[in-house]
PDB file of N, H, CA, C and O in Angstrom:
ATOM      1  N   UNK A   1      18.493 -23.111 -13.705  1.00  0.00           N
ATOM      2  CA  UNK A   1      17.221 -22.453 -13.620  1.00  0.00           C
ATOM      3  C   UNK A   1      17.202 -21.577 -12.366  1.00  0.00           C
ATOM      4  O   UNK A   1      17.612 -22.131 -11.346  1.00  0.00           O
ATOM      5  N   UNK A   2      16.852 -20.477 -12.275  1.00  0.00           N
ATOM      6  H   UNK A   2      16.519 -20.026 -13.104  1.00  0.00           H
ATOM      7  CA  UNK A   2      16.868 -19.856 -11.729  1.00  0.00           C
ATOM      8  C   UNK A   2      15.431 -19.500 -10.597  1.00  0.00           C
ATOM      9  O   UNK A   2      14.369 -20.049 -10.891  1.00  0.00           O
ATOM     10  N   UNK A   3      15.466 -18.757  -9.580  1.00  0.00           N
ATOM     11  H   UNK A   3      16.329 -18.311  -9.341  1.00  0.00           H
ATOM     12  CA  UNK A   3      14.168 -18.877  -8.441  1.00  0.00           C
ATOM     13  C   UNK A   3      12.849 -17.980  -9.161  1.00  0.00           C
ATOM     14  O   UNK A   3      13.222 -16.861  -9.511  1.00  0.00           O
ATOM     15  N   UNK A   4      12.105 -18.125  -9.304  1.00  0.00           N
ATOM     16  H   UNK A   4      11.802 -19.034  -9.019  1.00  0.00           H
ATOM     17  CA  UNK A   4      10.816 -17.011  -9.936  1.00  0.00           C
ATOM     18  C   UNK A   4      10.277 -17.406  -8.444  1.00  0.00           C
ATOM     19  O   UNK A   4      10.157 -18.354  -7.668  1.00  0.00           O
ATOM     20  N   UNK A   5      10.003 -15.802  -8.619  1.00  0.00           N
ATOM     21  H   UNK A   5      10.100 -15.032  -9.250  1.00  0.00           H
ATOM     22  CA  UNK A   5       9.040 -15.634  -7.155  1.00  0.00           C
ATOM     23  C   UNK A   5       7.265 -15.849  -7.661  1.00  0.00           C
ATOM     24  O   UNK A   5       6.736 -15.515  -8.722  1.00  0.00           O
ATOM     25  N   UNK A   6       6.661 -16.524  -6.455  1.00  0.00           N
ATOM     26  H   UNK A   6       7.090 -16.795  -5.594  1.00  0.00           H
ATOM     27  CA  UNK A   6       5.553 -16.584  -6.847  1.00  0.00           C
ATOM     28  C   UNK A   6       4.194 -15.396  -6.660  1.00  0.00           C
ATOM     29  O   UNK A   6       3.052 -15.290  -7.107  1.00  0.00           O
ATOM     30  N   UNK A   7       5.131 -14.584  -5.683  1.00  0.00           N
ATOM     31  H   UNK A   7       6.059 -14.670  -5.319  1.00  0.00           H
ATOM     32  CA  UNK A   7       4.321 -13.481  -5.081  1.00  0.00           C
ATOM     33  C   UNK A   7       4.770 -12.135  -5.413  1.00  0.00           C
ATOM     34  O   UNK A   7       5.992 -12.202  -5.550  1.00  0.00           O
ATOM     35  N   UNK A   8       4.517 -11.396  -5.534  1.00  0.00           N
ATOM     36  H   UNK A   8       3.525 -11.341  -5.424  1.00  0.00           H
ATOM     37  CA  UNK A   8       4.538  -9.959  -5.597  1.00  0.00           C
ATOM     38  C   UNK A   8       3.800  -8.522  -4.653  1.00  0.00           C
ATOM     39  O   UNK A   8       2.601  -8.246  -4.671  1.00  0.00           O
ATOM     40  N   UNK A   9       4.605  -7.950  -4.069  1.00  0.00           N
ATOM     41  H   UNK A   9       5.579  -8.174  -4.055  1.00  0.00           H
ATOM     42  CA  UNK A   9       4.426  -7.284  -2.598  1.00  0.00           C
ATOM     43  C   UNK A   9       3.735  -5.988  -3.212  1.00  0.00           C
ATOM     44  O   UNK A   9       3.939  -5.544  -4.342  1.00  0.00           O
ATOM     45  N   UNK A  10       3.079  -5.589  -2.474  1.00  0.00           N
ATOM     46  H   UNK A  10       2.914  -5.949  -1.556  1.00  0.00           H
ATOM     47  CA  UNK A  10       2.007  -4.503  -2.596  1.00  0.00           C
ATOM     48  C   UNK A  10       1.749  -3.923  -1.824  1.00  0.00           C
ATOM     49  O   UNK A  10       0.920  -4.513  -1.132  1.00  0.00           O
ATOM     50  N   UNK A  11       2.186  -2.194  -1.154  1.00  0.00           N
ATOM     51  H   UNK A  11       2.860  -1.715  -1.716  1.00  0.00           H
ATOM     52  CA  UNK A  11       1.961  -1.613  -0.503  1.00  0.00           C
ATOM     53  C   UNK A  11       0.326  -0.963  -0.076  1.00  0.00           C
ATOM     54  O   UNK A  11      -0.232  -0.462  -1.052  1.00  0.00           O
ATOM     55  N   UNK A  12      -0.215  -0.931   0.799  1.00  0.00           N
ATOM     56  H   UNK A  12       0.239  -1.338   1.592  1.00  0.00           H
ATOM     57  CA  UNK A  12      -1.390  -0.061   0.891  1.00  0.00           C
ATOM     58  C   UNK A  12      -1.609   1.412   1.573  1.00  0.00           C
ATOM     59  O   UNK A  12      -1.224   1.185   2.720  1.00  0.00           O
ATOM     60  N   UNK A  13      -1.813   2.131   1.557  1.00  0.00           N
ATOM     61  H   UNK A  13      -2.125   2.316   0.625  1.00  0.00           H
ATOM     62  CA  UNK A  13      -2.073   3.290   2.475  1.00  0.00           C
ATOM     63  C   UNK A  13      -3.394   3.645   3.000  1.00  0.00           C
ATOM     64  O   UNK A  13      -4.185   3.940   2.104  1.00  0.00           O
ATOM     65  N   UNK A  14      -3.886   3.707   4.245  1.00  0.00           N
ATOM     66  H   UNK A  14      -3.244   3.467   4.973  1.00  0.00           H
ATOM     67  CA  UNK A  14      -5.181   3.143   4.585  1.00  0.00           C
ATOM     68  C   UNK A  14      -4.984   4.382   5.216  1.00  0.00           C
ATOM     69  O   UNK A  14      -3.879   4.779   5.584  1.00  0.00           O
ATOM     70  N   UNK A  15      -6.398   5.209   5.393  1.00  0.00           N
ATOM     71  H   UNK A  15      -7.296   4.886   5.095  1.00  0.00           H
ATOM     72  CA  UNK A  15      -6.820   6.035   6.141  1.00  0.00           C
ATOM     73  C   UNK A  15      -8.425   5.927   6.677  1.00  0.00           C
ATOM     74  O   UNK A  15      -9.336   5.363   6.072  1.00  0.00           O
ATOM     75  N   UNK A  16      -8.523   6.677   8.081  1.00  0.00           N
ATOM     76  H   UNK A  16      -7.783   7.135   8.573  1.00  0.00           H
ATOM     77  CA  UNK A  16      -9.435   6.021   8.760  1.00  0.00           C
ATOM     78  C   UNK A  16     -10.534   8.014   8.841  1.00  0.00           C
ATOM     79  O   UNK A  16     -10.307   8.752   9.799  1.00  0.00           O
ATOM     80  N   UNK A  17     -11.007   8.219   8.321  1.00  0.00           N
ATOM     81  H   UNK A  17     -11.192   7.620   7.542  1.00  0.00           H
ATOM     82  CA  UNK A  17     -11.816   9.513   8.458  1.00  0.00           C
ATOM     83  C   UNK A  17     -13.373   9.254   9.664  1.00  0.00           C
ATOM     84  O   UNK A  17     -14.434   9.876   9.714  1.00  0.00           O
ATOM     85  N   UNK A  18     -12.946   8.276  10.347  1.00  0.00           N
ATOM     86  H   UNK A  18     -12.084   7.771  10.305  1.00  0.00           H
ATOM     87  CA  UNK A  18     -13.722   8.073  11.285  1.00  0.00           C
ATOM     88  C   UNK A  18     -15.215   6.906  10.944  1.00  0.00           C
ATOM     89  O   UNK A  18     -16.181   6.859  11.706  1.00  0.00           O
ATOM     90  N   UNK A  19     -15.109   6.168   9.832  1.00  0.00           N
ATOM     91  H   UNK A  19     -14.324   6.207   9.213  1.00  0.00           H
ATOM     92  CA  UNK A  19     -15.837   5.135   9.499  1.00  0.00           C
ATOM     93  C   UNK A  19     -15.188   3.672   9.144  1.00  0.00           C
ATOM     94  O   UNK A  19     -15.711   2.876   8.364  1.00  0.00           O
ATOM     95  N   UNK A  20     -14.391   3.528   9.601  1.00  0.00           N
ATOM     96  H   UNK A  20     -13.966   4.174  10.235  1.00  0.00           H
ATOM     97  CA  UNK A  20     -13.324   2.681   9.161  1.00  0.00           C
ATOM     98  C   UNK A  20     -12.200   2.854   8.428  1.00  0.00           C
ATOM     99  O   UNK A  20     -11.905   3.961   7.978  1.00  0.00           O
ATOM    100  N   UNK A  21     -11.596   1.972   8.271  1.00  0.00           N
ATOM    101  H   UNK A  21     -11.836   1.073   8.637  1.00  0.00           H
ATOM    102  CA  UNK A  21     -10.001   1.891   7.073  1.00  0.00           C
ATOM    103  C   UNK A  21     -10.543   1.686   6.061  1.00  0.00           C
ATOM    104  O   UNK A  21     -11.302   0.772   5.738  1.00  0.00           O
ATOM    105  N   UNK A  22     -10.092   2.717   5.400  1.00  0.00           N
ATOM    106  H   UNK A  22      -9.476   3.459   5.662  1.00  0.00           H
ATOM    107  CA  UNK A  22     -10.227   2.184   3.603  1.00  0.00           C
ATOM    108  C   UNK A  22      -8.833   2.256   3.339  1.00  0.00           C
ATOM    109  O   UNK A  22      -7.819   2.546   3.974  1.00  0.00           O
ATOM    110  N   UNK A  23      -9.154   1.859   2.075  1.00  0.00           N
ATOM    111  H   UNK A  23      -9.978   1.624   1.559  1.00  0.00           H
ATOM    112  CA  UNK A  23      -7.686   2.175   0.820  1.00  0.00           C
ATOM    113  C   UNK A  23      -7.973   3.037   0.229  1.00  0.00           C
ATOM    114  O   UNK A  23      -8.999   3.133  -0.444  1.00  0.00           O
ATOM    115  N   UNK A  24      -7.025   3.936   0.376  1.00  0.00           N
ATOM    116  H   UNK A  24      -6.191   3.858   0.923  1.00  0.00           H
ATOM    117  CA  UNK A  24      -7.171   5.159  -0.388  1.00  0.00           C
ATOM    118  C   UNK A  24      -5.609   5.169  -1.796  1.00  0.00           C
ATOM    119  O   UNK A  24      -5.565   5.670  -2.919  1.00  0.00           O
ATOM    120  N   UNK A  25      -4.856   4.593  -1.220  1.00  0.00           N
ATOM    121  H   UNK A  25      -4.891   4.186  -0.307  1.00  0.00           H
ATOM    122  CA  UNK A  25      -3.717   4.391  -2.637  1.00  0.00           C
ATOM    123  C   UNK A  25      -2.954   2.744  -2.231  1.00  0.00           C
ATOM    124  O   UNK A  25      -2.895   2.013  -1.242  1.00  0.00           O
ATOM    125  N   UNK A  26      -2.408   2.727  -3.792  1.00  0.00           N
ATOM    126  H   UNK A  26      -2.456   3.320  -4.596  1.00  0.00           H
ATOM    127  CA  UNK A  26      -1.462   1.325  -3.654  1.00  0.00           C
ATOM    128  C   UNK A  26       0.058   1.901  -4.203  1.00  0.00           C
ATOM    129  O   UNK A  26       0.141   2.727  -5.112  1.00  0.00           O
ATOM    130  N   UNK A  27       0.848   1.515  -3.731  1.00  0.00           N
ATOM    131  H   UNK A  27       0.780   0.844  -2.993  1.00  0.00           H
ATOM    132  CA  UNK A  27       1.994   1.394  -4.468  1.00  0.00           C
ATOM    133  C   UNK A  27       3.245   0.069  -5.258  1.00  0.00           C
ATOM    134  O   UNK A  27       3.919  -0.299  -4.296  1.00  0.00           O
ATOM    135  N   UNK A  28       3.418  -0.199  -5.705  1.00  0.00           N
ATOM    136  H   UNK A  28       2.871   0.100  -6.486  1.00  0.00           H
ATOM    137  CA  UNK A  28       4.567  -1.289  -5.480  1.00  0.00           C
ATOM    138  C   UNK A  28       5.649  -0.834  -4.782  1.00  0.00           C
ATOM    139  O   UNK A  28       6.154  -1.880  -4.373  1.00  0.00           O
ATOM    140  N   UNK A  29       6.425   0.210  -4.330  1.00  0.00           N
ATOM    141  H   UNK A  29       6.015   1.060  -4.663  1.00  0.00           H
ATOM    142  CA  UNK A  29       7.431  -0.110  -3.154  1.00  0.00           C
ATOM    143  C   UNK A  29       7.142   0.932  -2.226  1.00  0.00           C
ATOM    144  O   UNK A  29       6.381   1.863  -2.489  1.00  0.00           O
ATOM    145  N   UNK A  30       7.810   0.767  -1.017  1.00  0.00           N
ATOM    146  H   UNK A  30       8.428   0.011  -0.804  1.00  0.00           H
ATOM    147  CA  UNK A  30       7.716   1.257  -0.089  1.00  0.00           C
ATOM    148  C   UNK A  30       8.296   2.481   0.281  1.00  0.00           C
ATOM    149  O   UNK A  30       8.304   2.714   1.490  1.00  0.00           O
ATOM    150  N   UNK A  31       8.830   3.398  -0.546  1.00  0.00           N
ATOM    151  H   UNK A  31       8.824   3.208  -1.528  1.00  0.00           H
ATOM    152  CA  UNK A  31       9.685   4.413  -0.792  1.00  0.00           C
ATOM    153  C   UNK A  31       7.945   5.044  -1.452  1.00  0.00           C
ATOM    154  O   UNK A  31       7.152   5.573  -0.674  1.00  0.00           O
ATOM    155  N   UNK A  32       7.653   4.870  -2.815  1.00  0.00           N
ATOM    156  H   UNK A  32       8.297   4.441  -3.447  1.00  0.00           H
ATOM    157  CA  UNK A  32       6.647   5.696  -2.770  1.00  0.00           C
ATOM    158  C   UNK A  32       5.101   5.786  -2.421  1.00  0.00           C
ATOM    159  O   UNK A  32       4.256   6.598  -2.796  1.00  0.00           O
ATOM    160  N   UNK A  33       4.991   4.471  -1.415  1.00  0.00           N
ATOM    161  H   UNK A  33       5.678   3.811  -1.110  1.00  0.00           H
ATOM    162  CA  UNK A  33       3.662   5.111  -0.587  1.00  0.00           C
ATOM    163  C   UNK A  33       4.010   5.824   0.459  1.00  0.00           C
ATOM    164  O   UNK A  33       3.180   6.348   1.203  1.00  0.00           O
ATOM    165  N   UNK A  34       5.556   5.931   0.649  1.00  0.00           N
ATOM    166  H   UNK A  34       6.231   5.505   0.045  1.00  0.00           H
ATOM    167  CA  UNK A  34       5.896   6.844   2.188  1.00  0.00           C
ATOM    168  C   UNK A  34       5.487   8.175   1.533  1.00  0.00           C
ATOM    169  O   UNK A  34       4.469   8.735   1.940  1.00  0.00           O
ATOM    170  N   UNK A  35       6.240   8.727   0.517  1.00  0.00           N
ATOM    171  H   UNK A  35       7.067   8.272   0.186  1.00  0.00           H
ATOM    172  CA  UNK A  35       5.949   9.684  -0.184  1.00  0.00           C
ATOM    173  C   UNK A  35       4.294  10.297  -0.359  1.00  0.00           C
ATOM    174  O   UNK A  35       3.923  11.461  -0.503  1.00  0.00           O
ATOM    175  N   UNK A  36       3.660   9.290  -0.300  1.00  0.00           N
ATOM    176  H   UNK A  36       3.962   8.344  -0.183  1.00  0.00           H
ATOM    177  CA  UNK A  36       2.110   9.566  -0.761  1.00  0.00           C
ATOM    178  C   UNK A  36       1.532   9.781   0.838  1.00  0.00           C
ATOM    179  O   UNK A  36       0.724  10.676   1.087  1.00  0.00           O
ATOM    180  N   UNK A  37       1.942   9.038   1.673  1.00  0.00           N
ATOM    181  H   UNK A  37       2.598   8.311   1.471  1.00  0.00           H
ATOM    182  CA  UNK A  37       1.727   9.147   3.213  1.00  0.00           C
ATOM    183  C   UNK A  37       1.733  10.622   3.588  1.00  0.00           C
ATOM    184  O   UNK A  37       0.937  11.247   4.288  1.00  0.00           O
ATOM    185  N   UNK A  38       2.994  11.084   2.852  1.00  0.00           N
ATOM    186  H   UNK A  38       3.641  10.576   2.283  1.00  0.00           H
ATOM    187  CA  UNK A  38       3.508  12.775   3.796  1.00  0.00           C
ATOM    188  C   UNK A  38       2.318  13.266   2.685  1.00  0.00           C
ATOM    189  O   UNK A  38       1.250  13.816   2.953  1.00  0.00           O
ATOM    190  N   UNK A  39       2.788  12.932   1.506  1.00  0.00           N
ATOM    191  H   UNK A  39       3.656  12.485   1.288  1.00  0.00           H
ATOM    192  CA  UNK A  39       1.019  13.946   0.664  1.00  0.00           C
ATOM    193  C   UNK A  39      -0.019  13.902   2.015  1.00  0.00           C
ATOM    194  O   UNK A  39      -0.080  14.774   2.882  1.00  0.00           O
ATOM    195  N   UNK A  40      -0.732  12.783   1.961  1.00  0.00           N
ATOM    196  H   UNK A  40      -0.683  12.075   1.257  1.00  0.00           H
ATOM    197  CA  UNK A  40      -1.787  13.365   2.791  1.00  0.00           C
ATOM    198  C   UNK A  40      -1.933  13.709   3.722  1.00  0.00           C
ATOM    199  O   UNK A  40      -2.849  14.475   4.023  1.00  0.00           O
ATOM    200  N   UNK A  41      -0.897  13.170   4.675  1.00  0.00           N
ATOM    201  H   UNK A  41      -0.154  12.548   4.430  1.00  0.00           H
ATOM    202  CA  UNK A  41      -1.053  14.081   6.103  1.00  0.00           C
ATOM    203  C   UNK A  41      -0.631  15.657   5.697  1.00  0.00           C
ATOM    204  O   UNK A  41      -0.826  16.500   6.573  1.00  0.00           O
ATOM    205  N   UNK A  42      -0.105  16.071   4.506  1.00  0.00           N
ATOM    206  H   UNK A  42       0.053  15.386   3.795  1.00  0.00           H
ATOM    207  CA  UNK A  42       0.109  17.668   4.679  1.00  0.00           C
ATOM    208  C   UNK A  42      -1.794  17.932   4.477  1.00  0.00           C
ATOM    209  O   UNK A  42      -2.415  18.413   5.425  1.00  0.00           O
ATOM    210  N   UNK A  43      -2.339  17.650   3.499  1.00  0.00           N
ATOM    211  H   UNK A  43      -1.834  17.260   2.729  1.00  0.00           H
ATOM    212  CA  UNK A  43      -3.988  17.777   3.171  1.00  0.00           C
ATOM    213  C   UNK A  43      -5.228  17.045   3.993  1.00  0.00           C
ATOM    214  O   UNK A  43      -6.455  17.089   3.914  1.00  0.00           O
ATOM    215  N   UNK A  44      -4.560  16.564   4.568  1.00  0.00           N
ATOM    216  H   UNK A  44      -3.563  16.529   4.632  1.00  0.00           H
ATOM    217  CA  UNK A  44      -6.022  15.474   5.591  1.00  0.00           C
ATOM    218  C   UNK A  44      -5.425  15.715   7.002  1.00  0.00           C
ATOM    219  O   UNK A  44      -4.259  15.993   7.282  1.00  0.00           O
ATOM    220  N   UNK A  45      -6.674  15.518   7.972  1.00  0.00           N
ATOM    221  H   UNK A  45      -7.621  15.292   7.744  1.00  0.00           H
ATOM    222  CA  UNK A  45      -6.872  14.977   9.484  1.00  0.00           C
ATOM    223  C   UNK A  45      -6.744  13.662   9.835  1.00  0.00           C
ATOM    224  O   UNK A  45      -6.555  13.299  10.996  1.00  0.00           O
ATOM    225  N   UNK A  46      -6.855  12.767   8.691  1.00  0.00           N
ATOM    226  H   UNK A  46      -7.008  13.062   7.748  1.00  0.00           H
ATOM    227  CA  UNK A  46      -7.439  11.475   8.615  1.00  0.00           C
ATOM    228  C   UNK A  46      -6.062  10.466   9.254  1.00  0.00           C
ATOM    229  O   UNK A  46      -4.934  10.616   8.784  1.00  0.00           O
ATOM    230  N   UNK A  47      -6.364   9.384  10.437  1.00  0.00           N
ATOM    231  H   UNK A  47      -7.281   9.261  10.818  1.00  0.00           H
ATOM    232  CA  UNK A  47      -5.376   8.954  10.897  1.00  0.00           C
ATOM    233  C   UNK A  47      -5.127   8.094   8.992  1.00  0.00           C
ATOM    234  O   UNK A  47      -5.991   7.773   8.175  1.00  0.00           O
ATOM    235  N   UNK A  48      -3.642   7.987   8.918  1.00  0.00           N
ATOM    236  H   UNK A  48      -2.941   8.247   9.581  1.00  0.00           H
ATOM    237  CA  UNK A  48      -3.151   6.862   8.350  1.00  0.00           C
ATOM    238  C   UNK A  48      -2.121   5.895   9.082  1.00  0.00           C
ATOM    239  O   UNK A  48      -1.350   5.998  10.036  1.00  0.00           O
ATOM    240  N   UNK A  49      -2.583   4.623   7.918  1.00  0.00           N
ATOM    241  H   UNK A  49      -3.210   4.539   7.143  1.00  0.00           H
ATOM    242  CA  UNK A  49      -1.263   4.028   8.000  1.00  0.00           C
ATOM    243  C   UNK A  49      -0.689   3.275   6.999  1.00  0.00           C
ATOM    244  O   UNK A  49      -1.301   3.238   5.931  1.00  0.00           O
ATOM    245  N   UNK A  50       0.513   2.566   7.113  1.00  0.00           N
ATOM    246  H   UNK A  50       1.009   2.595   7.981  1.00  0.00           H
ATOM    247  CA  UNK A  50       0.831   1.672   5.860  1.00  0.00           C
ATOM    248  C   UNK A  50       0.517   0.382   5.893  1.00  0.00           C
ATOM    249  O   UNK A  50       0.023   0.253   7.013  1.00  0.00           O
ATOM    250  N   UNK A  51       0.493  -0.663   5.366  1.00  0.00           N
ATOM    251  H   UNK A  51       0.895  -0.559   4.456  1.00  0.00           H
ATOM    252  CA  UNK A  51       0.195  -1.896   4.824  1.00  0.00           C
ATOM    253  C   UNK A  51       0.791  -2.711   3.824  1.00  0.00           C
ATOM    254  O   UNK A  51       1.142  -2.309   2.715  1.00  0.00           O
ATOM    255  N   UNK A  52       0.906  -4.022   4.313  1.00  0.00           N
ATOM    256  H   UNK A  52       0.621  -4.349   5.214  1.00  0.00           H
ATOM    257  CA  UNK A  52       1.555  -4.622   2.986  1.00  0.00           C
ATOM    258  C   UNK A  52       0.955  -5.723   3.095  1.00  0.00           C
ATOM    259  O   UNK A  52       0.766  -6.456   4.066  1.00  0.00           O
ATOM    260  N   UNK A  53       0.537  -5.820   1.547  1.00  0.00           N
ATOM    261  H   UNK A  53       0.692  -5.224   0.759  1.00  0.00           H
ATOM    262  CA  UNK A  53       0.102  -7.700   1.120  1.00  0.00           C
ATOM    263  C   UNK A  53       1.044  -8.004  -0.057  1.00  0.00           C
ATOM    264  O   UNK A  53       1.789  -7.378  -0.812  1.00  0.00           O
ATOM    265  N   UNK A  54       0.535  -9.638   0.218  1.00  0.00           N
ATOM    266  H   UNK A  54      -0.070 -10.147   0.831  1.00  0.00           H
ATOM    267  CA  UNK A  54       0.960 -10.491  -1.503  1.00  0.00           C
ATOM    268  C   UNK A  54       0.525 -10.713  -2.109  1.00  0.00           C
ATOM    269  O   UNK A  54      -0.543 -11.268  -1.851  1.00  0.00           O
ATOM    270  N   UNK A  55       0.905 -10.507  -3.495  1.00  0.00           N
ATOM    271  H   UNK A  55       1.772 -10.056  -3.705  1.00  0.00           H
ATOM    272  CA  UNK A  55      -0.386 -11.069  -4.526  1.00  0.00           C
ATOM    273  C   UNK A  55       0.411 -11.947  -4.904  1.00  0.00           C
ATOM    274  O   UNK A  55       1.637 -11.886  -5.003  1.00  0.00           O
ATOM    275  N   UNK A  56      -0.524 -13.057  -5.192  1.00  0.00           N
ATOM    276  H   UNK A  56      -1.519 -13.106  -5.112  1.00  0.00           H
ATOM    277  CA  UNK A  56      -0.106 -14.230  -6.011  1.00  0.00           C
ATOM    278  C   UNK A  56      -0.134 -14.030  -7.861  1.00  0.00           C
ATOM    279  O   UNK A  56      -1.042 -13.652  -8.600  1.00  0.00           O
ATOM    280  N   UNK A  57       1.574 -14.559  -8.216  1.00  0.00           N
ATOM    281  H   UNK A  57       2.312 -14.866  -7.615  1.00  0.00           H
ATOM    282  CA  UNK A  57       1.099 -14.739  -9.642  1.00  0.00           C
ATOM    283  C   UNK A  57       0.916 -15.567 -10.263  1.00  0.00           C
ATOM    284  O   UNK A  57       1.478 -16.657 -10.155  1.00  0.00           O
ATOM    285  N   UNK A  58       0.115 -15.281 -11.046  1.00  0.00           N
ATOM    286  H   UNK A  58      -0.341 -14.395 -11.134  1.00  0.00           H
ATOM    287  CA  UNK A  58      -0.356 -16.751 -11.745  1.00  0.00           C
ATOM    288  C   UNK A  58      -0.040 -16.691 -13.052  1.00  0.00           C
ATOM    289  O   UNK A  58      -0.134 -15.623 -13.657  1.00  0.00           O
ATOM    290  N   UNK A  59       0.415 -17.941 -13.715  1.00  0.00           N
ATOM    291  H   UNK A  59       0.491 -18.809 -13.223  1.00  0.00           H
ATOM    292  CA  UNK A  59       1.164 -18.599 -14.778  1.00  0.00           C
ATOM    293  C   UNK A  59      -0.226 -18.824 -15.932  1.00  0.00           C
ATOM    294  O   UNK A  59      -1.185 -19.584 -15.799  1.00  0.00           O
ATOM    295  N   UNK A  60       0.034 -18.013 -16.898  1.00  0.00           N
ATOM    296  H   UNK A  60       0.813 -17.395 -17.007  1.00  0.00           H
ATOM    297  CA  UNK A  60      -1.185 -18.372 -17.812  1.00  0.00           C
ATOM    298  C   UNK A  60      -0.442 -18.804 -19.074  1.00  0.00           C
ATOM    299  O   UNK A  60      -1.071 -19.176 -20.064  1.00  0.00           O
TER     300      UNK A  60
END
């Protein structure tokens, strides 16, 4: 039997337009929220940054 992961990684891209961090995109890897990163800094002022969580999966 082999390992099943229980989690699954999830990139965020958070930008701050001067009222806090939101989420503005998700990705699953980290190759294309970098990609989405350079998108908006060519079109926005807005500081960004990246982020990562786990989601848990659940067995139904």
């Amino acid at each position: 039997m082999s390992y099943m992961r229980k989690t699954k990684d999830e990139y965020l891209l958070l930008a701050n337009y001067g009222y806090g961090w939101d989420i503005v995109e998700t990705e699953e890897s980290l190759k294309e929220i970098r990609i989405r990163a350079r998108e908006y800094r060519e079109n926005t002022h807005a500081a960004l940054k990246i982020s990562k969580r786990r989601i848990n999966l659940q067995e139904e």
